[in-house]
C-alpha positions in Angstrom: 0.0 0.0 0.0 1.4 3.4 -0.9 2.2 5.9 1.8 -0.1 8.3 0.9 -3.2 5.9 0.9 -1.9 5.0 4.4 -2.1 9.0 5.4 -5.3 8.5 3.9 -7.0 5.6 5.3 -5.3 7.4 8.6 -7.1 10.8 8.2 -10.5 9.2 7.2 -10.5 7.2 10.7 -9.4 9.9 12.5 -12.2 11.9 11.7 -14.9 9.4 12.1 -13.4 8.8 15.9 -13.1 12.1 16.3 -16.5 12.6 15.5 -17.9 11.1 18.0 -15.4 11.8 20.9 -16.6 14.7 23.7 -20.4 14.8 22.7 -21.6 14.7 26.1 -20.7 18.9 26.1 -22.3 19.3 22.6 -26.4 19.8 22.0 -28.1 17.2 20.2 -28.3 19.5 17.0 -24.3 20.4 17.8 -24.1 16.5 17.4 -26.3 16.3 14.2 -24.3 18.7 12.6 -20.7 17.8 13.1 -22.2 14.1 12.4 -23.2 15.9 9.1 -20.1 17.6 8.5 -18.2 14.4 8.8 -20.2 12.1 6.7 -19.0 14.7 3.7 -16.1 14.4 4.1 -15.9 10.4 4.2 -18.5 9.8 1.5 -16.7 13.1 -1.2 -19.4 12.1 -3.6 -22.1 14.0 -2.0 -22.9 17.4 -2.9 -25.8 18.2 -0.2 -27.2 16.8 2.8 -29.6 16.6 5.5 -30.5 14.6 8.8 -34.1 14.5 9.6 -35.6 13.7 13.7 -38.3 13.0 14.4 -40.0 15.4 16.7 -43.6 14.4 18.5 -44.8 12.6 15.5 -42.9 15.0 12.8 -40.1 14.7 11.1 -38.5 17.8 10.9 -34.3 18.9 9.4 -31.8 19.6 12.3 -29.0 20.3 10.0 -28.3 20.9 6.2 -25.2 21.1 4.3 -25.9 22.4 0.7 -29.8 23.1 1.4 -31.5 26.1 3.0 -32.8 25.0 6.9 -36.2 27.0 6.5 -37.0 25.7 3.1 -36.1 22.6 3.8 -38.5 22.5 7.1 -41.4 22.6 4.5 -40.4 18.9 3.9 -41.1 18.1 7.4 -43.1 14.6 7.2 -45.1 12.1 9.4 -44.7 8.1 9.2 -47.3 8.0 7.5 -46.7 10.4 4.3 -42.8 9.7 4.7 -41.8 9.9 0.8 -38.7 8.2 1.5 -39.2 4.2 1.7 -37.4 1.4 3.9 -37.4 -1.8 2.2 -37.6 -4.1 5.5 -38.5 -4.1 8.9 -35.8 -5.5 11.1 -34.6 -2.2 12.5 -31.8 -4.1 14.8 -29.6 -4.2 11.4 -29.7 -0.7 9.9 -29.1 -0.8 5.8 -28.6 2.5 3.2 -29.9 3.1 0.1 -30.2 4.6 -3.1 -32.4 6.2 -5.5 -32.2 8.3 -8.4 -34.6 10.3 -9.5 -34.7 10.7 -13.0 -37.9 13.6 -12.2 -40.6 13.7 -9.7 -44.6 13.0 -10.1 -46.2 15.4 -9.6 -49.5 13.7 -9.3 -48.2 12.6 -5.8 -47.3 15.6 -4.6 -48.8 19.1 -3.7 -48.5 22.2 -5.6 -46.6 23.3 -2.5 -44.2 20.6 -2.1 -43.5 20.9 -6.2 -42.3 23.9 -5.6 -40.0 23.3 -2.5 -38.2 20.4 -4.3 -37.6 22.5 -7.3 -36.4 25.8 -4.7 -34.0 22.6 -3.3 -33.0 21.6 -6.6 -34.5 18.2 -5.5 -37.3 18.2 -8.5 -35.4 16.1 -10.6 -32.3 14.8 -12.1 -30.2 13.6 -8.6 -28.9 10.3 -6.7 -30.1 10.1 -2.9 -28.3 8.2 -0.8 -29.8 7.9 2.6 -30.7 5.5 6.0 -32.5 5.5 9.1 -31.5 6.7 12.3 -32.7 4.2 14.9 -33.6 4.2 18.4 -35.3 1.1 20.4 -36.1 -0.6 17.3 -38.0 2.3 16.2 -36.5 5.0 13.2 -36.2 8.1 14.8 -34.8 10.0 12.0 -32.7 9.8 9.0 -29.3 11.0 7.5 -29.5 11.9 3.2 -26.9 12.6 1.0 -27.2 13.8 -2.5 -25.5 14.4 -5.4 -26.8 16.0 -8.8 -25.9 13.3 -11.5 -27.0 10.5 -12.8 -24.4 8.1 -11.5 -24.8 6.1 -8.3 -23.2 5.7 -5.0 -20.2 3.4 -4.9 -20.7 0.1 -2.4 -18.0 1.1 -0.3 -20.4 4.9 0.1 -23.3 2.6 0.7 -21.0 0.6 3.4 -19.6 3.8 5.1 -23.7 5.1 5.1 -24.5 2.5 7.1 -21.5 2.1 9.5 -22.1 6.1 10.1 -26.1 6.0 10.4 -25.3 2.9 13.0 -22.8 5.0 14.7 -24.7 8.2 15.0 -27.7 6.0 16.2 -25.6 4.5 18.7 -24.4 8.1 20.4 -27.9 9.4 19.5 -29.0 7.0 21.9 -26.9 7.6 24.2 -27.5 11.0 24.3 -31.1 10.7 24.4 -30.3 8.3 27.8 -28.0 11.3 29.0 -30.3 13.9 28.4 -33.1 11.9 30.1 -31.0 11.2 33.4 -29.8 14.8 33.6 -33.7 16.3 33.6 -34.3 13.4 36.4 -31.4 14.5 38.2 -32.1 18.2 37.6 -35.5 18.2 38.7 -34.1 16.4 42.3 -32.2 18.7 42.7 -34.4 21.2 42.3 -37.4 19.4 44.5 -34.9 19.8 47.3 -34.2 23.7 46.7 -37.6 24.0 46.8 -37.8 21.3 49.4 -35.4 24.4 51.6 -37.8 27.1 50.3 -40.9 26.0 52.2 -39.2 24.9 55.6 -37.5 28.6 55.0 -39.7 30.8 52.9 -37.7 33.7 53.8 -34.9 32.9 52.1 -37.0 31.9 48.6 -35.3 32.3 45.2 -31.7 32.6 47.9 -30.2 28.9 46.6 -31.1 30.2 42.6 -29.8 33.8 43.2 -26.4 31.8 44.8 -26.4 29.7 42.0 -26.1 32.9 39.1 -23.7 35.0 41.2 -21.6 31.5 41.7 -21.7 31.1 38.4 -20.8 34.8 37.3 -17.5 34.6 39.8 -16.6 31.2 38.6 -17.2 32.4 34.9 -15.0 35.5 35.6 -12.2 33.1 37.5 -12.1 31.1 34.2 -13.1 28.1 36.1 -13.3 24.8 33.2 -17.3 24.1 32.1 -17.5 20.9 34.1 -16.0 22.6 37.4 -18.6 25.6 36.8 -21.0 23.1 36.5 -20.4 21.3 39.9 -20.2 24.8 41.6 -23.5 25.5 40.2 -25.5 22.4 41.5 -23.3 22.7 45.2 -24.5 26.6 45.0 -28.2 25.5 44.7 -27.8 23.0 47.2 -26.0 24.9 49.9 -28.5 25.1 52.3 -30.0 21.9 51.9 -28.6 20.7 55.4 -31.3 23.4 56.5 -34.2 20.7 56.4 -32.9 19.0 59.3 -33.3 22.0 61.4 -36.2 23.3 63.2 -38.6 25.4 61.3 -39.0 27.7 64.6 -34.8 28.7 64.6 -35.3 28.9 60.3 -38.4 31.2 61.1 -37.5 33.0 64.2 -38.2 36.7 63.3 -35.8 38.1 65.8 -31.4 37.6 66.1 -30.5 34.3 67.4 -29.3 32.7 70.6 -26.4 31.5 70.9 -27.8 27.9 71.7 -30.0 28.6 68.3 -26.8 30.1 66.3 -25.2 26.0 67.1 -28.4 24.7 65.5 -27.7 26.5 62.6 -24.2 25.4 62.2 -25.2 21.6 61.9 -26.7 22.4 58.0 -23.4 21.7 56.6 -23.1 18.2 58.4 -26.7 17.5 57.5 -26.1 18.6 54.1 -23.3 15.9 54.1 -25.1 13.6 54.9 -28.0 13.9 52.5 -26.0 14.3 49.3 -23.2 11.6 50.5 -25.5 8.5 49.1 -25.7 10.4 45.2 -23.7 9.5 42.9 -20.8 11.5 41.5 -21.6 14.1 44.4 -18.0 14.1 46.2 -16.9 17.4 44.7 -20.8 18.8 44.8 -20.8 17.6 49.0 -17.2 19.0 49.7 -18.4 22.2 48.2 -21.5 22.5 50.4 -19.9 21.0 53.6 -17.3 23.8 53.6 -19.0 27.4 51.9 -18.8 28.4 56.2 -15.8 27.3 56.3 -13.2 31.0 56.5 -10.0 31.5 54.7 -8.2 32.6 57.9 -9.5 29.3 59.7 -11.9 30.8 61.7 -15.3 29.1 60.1 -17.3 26.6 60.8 -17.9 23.3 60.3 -14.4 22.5 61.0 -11.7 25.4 61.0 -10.2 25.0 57.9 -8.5 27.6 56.3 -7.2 28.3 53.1 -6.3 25.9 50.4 -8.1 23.4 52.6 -11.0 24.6 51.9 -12.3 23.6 48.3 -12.3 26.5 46.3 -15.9 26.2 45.4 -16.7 26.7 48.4 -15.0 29.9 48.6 -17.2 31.0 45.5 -20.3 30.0 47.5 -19.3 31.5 50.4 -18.9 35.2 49.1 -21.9 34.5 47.0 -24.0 33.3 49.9 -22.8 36.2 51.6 -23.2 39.3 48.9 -27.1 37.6 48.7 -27.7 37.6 52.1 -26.4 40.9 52.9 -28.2 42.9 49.7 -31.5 40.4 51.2 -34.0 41.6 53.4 -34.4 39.7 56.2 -37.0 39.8 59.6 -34.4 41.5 61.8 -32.7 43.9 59.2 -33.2 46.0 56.0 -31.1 44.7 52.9 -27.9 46.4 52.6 -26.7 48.6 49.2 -24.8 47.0 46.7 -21.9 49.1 47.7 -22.3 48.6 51.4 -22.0 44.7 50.8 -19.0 44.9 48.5 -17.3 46.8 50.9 -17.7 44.4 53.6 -16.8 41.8 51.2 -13.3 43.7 50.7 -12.3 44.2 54.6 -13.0 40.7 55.0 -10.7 39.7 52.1 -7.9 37.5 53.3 -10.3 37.3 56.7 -13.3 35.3 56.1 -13.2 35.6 52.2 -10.5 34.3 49.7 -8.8 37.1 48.1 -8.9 36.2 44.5 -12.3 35.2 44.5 -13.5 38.5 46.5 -11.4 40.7 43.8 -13.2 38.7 41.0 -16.4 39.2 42.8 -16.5 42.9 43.3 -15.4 43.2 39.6 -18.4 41.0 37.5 -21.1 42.5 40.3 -20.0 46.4 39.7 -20.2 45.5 36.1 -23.6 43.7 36.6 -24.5 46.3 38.9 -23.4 49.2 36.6 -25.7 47.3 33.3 -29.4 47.5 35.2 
């Protein structure tokens, strides 16, 4: 075999791996697209292209290459008018094919869908090559490639069709899993902020206004996108060791006792022991076992200071704080914006960290400065 057919054969299966590396951080129409992308440049033949998913009953494009989205979408089909046929039924071995249409008849179509295949350039005179996307032994979509000639598709084009509609099936599944599991796990999480919320209605729409300021700092400190992601659930779940204390210390409309103030201090062991059982929590838990934890040592639960403390925690701590301070509460009036971030700067290097307290008073005066 030559060299550069080596390169070659090299470069083709690098991209197909490639194509399906890191998906879990794309959208499912990211996916489509770059799945899309790919297929053109493995099957060179093809001059345009589309993948079609099937949306509550309706087929409808995700991605084009060659073709024009919003006409396209005017092809959007049911099963049961789907002008594109599948020649078997056994869905657990998916197949392409081929077709080339020499010119459509019109007597099956509307007047309306004439007219879109002609805007395509789809009326007449092309080779489709296409299969079904499948999911659960039912099509959920398919992936079509043309080409404007009256030659067909190699076997080896029909062969890498197939392997790549099996493949994107395959990671389409998987996402569809993923994306399943993560509104289950995001609606827990959110049944226990709101869980917080009624033993401590005070403090509603605190764990969500955390969660964006947490996010803002952590954006600003260039944190990676899974880390800020972590931060954000551990900022939303801060207070969840709250529903193991008594609603009258949570509601008491006056300061607190000392005796009361101890009560208190147990939410971040409770909150330990809640989110200890969940899976893939360890970072989310350290984060909400520690946001009272100080930099100088002198916090709570256990004294830590500095780089002891995760450094999530020190984002949820100054957010926590900045919230609670600009928040009305029964005993006190909310603070100004400037009153809080000047708190939060003679406690730098105190209670707060100092790079995430500098980061802080930068992105909320710029906030602040934009309403």
């Amino acid at each position: 075999m030559k060299p550069n057919a080596n390169q070659e054969i090299y470069e083709k299966l690098s991209l197909l791996v490639n194509t399906f590396v890191d998906t879990h951080e794309l959208s499912n129409e990211a996916f489509l697209k770059r799945a899309l992308d790919s297929a053109f440049e493995l099957i060179p033949d093809a001059e345009k292209g589309s993948i079609y998913i099937n949306q509550d009953g309706v087929y409808r494009p995700v991605c084009a290459r060659g073709y024009d989205l919003t006409i396209l979408d005017r092809l959007s089909f049911t099963d049961t008018d789907l002008f594109i046929g599948f020649e078997y039924h056994d869905l657990s071995h998916i197949k392409a094919y081929q077709n080339y249409i020499s010119k459509r008849e019109d007597s099956k179509f509307s007047d309306e869908i004439l007219q879109t295949f002609k805007a395509l350039g789809t009326y007449q005179d092309f080779t489709s090559l296409y299969a079904p996307l499948v999911f659960d032994q039912q099509i959920i979509g398919l992936i079509s490639l043309e080409k404007f000639v009256n030659k067909p598709y190699s076997k080896l084009c029909q062969d890498v069709l197939k392997f790549y509609a099996q493949s994107i099936s395959n990671y389409y599944a998987l996402k569809l899993r993923y994306d399943h599991e993560k509104r289950l796990y995001d609606q827990t999480i959110m049944s226990l902020v709101t869980a917080i919320e009624i033993k401590d209605p005070y403090t509603e729409g605190h764990a969500r206004r955390v969660m964006l300021y947490s996010e803002w700092i952590g954006t600003a400190l260039q944190l990676p996108s899974r880390e800020l992601e972590k931060l954000k659930i551990a900022a939303l779940l801060h207070d969840v060791g709250k529903i193991g204390i008594s609603n009258d210390i949570l509601n008491k409309p006056g300061r607190l006792t000392v005796d009361e103030f101890d009560q208190i201090k147990k939410h971040p062991d409770n909150a330990k022991k809640i989110l200890t059982n969940l899976a893939d929590f360890n970072d989310i838990v350290m984060m909400t076992y520690m946001h009272h934890e100080h930099f100088d040592g002198s916090g709570y639960p256990q004294g830590l200071k500095g780089d002891e403390i995760n450094f999530g925690a020190h984002i949820i701590q100054v957010a926590d704080a900045y919230d609670a301070m600009t928040s009305e509460r029964s005993y006190r009036k909310a603070m100004t914006h400037e009153a809080a971030i000047q708190i939060l700067l003679e406690d730098s290097g105190r209670q707060f960290h100092p790079d995430v307290v500098s980061a802080a008073v930068a992105i909320l005066n710029l906030i602040k400065q934009t309403e």
